[in-house]
BATI-977634 format. One record per atom (N, C-alpha, C): residue number from 0; atom name; x, y, z. Coordinates in Angstrom, 3 decimals. Each point is the difference from the previous one (the first is absolute). Layout:
! residues N
atom n->NUM; atom->CA; X->X; Y->Y; Z->Z
...
***
This chain:
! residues 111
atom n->0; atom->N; X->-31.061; Y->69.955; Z->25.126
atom n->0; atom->CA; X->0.627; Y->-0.303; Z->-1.249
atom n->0; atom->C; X->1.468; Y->-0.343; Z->0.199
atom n->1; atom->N; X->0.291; Y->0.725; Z->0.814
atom n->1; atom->CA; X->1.977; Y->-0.412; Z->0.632
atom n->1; atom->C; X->-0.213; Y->-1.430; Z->0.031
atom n->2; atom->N; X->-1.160; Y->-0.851; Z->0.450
atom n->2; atom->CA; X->0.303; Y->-1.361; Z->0.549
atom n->2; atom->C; X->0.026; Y->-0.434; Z->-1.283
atom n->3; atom->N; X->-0.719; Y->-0.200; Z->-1.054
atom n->3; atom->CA; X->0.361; Y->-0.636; Z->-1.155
atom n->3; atom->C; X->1.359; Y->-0.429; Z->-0.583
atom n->4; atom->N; X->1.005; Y->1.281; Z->0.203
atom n->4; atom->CA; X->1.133; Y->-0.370; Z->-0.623
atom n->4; atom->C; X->0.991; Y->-0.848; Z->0.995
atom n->5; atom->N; X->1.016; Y->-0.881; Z->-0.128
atom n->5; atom->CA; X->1.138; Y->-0.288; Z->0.274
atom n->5; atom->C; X->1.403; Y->0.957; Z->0.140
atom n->6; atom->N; X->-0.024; Y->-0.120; Z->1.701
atom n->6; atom->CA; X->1.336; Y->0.436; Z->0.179
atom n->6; atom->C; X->1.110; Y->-0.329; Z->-1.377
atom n->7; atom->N; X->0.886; Y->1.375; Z->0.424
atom n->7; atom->CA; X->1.529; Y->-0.522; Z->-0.956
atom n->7; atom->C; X->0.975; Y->-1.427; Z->0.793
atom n->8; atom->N; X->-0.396; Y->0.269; Z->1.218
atom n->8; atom->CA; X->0.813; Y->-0.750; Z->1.072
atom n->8; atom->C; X->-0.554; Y->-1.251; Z->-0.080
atom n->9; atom->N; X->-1.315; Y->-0.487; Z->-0.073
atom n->9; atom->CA; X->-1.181; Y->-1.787; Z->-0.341
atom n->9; atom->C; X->1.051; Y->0.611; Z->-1.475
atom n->10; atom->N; X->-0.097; Y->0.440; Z->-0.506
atom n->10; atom->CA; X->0.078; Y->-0.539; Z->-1.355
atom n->10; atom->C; X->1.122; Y->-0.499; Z->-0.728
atom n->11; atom->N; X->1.249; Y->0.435; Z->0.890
atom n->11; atom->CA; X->1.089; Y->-0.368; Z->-0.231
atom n->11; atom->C; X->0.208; Y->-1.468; Z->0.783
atom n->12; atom->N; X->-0.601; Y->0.243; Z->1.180
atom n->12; atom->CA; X->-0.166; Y->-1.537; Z->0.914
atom n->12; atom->C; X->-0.270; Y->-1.010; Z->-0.994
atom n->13; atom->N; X->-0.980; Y->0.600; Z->-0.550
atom n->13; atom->CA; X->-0.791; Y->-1.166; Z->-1.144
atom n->13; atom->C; X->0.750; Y->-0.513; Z->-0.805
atom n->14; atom->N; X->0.609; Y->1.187; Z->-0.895
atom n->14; atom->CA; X->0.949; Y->-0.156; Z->-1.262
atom n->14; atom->C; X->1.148; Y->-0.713; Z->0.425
atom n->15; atom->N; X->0.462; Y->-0.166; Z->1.457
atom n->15; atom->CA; X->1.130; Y->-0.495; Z->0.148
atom n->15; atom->C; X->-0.398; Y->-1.548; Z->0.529
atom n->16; atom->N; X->-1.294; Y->-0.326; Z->0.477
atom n->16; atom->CA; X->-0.138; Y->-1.259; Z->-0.062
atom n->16; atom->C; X->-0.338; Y->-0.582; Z->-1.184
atom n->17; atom->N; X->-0.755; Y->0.388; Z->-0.622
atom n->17; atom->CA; X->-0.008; Y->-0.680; Z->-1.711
atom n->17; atom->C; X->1.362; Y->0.182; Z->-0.602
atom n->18; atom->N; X->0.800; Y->0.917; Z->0.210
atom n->18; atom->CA; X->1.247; Y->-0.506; Z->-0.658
atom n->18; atom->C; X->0.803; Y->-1.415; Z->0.929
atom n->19; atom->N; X->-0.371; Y->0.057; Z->1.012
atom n->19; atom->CA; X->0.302; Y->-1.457; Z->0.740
atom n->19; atom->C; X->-0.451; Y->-1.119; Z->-0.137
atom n->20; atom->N; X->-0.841; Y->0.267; Z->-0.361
atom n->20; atom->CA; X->-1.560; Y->-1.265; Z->-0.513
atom n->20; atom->C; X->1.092; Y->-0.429; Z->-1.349
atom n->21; atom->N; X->-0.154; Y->1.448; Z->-0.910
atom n->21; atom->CA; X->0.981; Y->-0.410; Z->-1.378
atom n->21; atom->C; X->0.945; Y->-0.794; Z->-0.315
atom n->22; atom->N; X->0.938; Y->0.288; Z->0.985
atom n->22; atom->CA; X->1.097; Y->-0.748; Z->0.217
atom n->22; atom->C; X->0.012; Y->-1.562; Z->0.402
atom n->23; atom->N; X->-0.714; Y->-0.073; Z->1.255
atom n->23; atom->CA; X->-0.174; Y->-1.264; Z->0.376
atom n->23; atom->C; X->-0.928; Y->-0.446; Z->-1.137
atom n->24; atom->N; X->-0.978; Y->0.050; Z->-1.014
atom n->24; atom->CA; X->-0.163; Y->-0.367; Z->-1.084
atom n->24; atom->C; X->0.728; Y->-0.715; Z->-0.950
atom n->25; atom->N; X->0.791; Y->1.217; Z->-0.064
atom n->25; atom->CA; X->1.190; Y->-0.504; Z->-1.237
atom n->25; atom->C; X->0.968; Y->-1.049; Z->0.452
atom n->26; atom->N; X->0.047; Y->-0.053; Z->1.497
atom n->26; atom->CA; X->0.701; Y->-0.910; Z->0.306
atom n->26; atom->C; X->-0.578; Y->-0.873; Z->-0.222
atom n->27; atom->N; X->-0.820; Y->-0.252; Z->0.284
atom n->27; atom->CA; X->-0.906; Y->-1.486; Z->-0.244
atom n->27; atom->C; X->-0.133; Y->-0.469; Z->-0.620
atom n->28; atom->N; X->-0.499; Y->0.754; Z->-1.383
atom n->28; atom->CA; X->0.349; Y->-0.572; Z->-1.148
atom n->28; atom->C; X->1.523; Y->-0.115; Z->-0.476
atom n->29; atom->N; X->0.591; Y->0.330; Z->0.215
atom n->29; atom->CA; X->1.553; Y->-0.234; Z->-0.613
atom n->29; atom->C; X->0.728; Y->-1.466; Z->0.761
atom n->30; atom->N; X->-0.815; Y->-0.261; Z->1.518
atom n->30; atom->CA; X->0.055; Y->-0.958; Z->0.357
atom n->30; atom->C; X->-0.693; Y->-1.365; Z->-0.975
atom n->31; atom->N; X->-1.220; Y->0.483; Z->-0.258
atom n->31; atom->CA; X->-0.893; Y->-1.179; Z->-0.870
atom n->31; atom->C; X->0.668; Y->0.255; Z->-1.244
atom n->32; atom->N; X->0.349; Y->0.782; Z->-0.573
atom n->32; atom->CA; X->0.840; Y->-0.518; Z->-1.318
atom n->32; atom->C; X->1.214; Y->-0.694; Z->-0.200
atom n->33; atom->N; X->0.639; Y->-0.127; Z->1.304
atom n->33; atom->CA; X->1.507; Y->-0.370; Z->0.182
atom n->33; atom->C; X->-0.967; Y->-1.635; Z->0.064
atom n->34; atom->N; X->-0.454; Y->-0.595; Z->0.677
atom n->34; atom->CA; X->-0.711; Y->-0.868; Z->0.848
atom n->34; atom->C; X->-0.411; Y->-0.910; Z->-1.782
atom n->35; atom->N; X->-1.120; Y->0.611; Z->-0.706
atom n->35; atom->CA; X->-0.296; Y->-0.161; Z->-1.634
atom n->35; atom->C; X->0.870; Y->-0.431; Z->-0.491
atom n->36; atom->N; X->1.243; Y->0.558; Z->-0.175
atom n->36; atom->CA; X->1.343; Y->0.071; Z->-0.600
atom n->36; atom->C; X->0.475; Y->-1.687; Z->0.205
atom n->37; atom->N; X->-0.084; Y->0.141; Z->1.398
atom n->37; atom->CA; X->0.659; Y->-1.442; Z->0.570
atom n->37; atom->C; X->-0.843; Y->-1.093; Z->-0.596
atom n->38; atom->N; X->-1.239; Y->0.328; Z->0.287
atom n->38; atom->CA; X->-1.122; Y->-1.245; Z->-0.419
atom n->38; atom->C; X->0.056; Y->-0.085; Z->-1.655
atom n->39; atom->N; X->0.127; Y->0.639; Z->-0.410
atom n->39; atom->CA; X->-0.006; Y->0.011; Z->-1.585
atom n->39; atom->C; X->1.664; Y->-0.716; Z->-0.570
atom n->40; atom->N; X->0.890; Y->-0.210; Z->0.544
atom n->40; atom->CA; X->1.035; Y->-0.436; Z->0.060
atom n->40; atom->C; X->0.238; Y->-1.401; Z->0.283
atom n->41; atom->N; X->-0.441; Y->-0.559; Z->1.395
atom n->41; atom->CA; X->-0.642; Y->-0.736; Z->0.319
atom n->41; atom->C; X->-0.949; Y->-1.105; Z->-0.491
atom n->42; atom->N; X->-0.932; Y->0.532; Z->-0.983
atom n->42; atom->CA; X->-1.014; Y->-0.348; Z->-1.076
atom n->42; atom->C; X->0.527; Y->-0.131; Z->-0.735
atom n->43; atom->N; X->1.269; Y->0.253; Z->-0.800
atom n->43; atom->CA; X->0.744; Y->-0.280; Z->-0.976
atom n->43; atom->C; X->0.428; Y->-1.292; Z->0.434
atom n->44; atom->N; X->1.286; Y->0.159; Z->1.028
atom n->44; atom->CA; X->0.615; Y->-1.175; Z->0.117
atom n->44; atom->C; X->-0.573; Y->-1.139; Z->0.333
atom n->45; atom->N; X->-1.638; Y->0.133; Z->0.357
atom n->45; atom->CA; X->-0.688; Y->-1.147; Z->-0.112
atom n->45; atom->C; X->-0.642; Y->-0.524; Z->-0.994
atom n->46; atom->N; X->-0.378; Y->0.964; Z->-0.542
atom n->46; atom->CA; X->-0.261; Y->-0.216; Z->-1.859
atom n->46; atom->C; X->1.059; Y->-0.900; Z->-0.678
atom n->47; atom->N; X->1.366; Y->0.728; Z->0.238
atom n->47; atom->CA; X->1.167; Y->-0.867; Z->-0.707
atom n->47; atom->C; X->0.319; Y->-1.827; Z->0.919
atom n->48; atom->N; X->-0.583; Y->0.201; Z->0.876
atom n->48; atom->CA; X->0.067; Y->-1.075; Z->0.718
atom n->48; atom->C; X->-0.859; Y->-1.376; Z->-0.252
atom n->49; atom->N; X->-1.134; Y->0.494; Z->-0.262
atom n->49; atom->CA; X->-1.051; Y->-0.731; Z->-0.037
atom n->49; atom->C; X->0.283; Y->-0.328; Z->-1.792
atom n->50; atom->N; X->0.224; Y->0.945; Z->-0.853
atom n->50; atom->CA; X->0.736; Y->-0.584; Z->-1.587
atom n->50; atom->C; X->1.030; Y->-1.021; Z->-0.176
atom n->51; atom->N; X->1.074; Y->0.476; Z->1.035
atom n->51; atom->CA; X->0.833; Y->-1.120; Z->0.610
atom n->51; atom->C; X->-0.047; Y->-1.431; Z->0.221
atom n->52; atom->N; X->-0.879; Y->-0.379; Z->0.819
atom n->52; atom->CA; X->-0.913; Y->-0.954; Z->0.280
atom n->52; atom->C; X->-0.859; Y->-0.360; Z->-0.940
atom n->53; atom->N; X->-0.707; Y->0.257; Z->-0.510
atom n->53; atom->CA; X->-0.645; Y->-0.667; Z->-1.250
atom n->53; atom->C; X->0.781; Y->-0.103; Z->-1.111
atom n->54; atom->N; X->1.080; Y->0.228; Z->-0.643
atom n->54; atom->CA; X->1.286; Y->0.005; Z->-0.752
atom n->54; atom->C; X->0.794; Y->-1.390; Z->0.698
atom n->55; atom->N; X->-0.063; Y->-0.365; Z->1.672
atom n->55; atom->CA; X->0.839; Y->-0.949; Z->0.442
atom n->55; atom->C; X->-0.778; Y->-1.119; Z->-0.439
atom n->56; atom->N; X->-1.734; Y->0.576; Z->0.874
atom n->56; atom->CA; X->-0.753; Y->-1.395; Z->-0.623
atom n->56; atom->C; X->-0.144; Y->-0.981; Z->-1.403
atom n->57; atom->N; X->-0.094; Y->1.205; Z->-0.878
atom n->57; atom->CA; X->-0.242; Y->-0.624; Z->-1.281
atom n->57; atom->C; X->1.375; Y->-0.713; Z->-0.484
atom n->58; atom->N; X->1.493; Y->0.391; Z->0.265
atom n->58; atom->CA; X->0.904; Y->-0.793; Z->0.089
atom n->58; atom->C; X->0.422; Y->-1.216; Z->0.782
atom n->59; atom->N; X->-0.636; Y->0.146; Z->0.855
atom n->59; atom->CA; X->-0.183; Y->-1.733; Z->1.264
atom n->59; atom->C; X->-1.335; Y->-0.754; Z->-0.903
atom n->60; atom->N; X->-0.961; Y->0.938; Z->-0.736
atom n->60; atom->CA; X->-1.201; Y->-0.833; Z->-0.301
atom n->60; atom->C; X->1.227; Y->-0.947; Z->-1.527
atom n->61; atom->N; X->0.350; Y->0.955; Z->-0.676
atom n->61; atom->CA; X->0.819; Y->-1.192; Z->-0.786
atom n->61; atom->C; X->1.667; Y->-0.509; Z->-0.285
atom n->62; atom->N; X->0.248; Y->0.053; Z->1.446
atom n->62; atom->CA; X->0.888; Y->-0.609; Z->0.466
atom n->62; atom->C; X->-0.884; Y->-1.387; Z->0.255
atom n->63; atom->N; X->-0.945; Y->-0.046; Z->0.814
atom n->63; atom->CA; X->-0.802; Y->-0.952; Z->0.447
atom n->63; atom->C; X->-0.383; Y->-0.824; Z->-1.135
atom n->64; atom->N; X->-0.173; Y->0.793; Z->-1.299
atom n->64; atom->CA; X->-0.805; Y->-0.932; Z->-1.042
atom n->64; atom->C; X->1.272; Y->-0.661; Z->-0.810
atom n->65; atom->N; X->1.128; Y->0.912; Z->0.118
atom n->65; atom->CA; X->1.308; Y->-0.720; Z->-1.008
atom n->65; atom->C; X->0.248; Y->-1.503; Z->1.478
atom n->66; atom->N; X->0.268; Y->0.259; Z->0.784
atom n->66; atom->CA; X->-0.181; Y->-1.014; Z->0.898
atom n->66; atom->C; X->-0.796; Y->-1.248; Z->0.118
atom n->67; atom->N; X->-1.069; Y->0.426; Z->-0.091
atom n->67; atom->CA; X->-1.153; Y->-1.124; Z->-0.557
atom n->67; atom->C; X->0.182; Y->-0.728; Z->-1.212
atom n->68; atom->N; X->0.513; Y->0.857; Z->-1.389
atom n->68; atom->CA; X->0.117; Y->-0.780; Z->-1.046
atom n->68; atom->C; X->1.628; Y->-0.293; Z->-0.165
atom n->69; atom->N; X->0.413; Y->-0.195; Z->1.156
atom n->69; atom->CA; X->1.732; Y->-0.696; Z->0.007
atom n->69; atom->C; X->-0.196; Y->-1.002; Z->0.556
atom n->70; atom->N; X->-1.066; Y->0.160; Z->1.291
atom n->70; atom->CA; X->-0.575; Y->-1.448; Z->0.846
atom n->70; atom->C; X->-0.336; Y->-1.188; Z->-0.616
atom n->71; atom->N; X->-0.956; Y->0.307; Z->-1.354
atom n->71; atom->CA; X->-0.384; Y->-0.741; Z->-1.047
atom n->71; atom->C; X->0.848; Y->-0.567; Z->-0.410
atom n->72; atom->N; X->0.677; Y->0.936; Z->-0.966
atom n->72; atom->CA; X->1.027; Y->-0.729; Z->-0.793
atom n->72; atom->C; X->1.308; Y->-1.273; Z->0.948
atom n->73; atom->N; X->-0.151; Y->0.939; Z->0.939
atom n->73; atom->CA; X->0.700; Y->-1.112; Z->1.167
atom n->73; atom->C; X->0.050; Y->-1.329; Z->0.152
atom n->74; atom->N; X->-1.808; Y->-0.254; Z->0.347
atom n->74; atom->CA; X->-0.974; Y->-1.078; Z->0.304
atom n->74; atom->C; X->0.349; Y->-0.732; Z->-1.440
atom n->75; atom->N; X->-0.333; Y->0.422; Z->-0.972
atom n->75; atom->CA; X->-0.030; Y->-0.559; Z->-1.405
atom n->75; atom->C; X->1.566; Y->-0.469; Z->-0.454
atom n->76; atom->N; X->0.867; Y->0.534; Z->0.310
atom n->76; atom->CA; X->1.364; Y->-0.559; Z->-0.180
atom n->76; atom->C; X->0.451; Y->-1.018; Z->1.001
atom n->77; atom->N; X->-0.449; Y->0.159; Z->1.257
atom n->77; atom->CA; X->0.484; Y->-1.087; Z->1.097
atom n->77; atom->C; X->-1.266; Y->-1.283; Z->-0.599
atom n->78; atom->N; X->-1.140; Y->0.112; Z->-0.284
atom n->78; atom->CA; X->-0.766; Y->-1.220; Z->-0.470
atom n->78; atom->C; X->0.782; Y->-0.268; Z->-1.521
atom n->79; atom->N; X->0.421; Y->0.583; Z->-0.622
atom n->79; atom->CA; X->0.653; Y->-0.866; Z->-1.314
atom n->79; atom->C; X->1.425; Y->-0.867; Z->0.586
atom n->80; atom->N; X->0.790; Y->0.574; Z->0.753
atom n->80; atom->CA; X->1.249; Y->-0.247; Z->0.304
atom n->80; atom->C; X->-0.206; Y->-1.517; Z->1.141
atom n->81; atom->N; X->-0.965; Y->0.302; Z->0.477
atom n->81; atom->CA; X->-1.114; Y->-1.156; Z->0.703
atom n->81; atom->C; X->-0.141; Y->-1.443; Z->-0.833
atom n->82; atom->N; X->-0.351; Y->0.446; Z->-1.014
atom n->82; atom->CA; X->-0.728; Y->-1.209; Z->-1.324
atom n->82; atom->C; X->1.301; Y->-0.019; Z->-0.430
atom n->83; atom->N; X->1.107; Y->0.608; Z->-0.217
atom n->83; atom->CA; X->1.380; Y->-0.531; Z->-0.675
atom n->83; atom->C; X->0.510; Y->-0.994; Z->0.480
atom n->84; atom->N; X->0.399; Y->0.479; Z->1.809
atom n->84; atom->CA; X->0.310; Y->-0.653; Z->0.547
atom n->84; atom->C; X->-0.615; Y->-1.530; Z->0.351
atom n->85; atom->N; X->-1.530; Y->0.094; Z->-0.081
atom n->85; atom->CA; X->-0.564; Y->-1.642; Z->0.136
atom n->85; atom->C; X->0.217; Y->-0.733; Z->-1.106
atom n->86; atom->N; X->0.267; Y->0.859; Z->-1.106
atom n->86; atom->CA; X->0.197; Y->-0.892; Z->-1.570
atom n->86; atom->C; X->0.970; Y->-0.284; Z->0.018
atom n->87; atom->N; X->1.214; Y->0.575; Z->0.382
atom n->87; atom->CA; X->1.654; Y->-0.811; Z->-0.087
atom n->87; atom->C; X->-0.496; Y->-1.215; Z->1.340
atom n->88; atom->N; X->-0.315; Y->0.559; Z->1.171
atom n->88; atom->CA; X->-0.051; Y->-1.366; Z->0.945
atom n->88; atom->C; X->-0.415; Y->-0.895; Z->-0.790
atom n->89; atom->N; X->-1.424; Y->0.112; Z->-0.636
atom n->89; atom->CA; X->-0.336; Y->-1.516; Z->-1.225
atom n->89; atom->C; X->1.128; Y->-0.309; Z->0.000
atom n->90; atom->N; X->0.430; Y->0.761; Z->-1.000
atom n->90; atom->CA; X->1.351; Y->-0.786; Z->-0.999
atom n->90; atom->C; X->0.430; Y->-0.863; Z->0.643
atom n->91; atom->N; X->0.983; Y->0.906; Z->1.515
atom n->91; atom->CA; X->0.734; Y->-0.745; Z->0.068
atom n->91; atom->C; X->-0.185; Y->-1.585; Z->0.704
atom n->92; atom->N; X->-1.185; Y->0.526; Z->0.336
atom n->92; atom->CA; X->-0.433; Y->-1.573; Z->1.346
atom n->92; atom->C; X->-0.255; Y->-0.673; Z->-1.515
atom n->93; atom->N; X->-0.694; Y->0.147; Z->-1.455
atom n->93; atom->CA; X->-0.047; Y->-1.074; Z->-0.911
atom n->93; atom->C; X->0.902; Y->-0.482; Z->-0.331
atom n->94; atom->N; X->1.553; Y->0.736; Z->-0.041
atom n->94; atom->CA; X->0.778; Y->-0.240; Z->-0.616
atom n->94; atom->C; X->0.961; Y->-0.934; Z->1.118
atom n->95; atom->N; X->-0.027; Y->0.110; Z->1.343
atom n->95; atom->CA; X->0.135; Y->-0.872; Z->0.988
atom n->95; atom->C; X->-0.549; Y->-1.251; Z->-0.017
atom n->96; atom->N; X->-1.491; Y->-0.153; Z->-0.011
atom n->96; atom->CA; X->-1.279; Y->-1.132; Z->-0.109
atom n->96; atom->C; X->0.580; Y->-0.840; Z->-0.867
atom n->97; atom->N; X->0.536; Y->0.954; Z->-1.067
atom n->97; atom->CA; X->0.574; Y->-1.293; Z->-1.710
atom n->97; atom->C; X->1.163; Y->-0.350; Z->0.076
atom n->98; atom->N; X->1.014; Y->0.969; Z->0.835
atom n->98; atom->CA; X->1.252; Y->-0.604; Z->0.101
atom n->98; atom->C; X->-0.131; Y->-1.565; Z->0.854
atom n->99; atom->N; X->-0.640; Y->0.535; Z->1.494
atom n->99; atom->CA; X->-0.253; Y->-0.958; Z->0.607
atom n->99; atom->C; X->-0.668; Y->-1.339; Z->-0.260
atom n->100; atom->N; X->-1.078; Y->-0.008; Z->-1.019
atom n->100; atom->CA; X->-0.199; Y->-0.889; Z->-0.871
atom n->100; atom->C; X->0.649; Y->-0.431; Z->-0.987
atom n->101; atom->N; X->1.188; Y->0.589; Z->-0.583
atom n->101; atom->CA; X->0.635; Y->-0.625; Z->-0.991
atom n->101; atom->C; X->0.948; Y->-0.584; Z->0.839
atom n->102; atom->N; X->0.644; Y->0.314; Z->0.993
atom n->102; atom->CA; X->1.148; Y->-0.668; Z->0.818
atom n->102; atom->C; X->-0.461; Y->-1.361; Z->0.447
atom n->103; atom->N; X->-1.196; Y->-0.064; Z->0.483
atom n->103; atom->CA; X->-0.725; Y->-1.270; Z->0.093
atom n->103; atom->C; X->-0.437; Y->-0.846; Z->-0.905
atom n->104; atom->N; X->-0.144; Y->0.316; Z->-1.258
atom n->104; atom->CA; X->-0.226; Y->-0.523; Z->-0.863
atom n->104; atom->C; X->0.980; Y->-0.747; Z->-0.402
atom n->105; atom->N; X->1.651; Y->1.006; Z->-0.010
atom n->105; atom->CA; X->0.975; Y->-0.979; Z->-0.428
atom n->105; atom->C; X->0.631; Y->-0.987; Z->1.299
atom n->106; atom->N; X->-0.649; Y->0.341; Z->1.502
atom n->106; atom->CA; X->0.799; Y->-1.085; Z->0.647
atom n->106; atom->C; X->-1.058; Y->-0.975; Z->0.087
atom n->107; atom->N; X->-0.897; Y->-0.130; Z->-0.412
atom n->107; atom->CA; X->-0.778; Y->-1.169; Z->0.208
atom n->107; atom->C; X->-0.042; Y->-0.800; Z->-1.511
atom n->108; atom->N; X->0.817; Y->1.116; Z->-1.254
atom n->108; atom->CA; X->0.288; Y->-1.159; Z->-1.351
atom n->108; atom->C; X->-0.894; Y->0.230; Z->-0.770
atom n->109; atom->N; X->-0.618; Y->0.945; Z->-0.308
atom n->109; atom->CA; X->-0.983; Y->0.673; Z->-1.039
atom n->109; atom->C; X->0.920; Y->-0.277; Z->-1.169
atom n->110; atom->N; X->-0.097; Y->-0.316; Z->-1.245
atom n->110; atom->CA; X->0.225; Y->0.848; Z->-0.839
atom n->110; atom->C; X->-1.309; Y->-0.062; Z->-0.993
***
């Protein structure tokens, strides 16, 4: 029946390696929570990052579109200023054509 029980001397052996076990436990975890800490931090500033970026995009998306409809209006003002300019050339080559025909007219004695 003596063999059944545990020495005081195993038992303190024992108690003093599970309090070692304990420790290096707690370390471990206090390591993995420091470690969490970081990653969860981390996960933020990529969260705010990635909001960032889709906030830049949708401002380049209509930057891009005010761009596009300035391009237009562009195209559409350089083609009117286009047609102005060929309508005064008329003029003036008609108004040349008739001078030049009236000058001839009077040196050859039209009236």
């Amino acid at each position: 029946m003596a063999d059944e029980y545990v020495s005081k001397e195993s038992c303190q052996y024992l108690c003093e390696d599970l309090r070692k076990a304990d420790a290096h436990q707690n370390e471990i975890i206090s390591r993995i929570e420091e470690r969490q800490d970081k990653f969860e931090v981390q996960l933020r500033d990529l969260t705010d990052l990635i909001i960032s970026v889709k906030e830049l995009a949708l401002k380049v998306n209509n930057v891009s579109d005010v761009v596009s409809e300035q391009n237009i209006r562009l195209k559409s003002l350089e083609a009117r200023d286009g047609e102005k300019y060929r309508d005064i050339w008329k003029i003036v080559v008609t108004a040349l054509v008739g001078i030049g025909l009236g000058a001839l007219a009077v040196l050859i004695g039209v009236n």
